[in-house]
N, C-alpha and C positions, 0 to 999 in steps of 0.2 A: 747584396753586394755584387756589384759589374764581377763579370768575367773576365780576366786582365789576360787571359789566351786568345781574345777574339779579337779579331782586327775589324772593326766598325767604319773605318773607308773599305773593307774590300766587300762587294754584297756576296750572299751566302748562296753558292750552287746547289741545287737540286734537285735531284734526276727522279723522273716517274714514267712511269709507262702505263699509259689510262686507257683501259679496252671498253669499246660498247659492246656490249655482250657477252660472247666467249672469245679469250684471245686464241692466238692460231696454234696450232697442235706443234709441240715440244718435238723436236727431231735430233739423232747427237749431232756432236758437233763435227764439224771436220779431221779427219786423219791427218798424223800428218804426212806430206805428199801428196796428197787424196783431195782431186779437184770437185767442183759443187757438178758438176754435169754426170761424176762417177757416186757420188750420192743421191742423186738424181734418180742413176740408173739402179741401182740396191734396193732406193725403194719405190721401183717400179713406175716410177716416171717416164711418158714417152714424149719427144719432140715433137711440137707442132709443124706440122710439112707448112705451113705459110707464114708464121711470125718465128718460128726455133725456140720459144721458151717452151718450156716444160710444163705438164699437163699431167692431171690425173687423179685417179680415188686415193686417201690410204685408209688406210683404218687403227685409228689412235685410241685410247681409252673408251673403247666400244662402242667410238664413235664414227663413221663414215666422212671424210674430209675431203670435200670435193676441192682441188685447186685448179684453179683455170689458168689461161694464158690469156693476153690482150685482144686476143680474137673475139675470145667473148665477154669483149667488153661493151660499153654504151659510145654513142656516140656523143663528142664534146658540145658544152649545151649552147660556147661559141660558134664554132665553126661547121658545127654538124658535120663536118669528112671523118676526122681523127677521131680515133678511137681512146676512151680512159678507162682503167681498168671497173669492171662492173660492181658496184658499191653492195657491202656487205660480203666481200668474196675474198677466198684466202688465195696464196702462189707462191711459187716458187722463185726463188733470186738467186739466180745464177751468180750472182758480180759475189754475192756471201754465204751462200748455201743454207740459207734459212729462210721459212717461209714466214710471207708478209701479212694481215688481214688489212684489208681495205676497207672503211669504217662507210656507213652510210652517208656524212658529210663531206666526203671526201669527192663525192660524185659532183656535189656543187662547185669544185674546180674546175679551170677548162685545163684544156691539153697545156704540154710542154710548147707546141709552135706558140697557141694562142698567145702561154705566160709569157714566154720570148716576146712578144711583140709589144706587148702591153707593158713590159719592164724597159722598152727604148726611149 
């Protein structure tokens, strides 16, 4: 017997979050007041002197976590100038104070200029 709660014009959202691998290492969440650059600094994150994201080891469930900045990234497989973050590599985000992993498919994108150009 149908389900007479479901509304069958609207399609069904849902939400997954698929890691290749290991996903990236659980950190808390924001305080509040407590901007992502003062999380940053608590666990030991230091500024990159030429791009300003944040860089560094932690050490999560006995594990060693290295996050990088865009510096040590690859270069875009378009353009070869710009840099995209180095696939397989975790970081830090400022904009959310949570750290991202960057999947090894991810590397077969090109940069943000490229996508701009190719989306005109």
């Amino acid at each position: 017997m149908p389900d007479e709660n479901i509304d069958h014009d609207q399609p069904e959202i849902i939400e997954a979050q698929i890691f290749i691998g290991s996903p990236p290492p659980s950190i808390r969440p924001l305080r509040p007041g407590e901007t992502p650059a003062q999380l940053a600094a608590e666990l030991g994150l230091a500024r990159c002197p030429d791009c300003h994201e944040f860089k560094g080891t932690l050490i999560r469930e006995g594990a060693e976590v290295k996050l990088l900045c865009i510096c040590d990234g690859i270069p875009c497989r378009r353009c070869k100038t710009n840099l995209i973050r180095r696939p397989i590599s975790d970081h830090f985000n400022e904009s959310d104070g949570r750290i991202w992993h960057f999947p090894y498919f991810a590397g077969l994108l090109p940069c943000t200029s490229c996508r701009e150009k190719s989306d005109r």
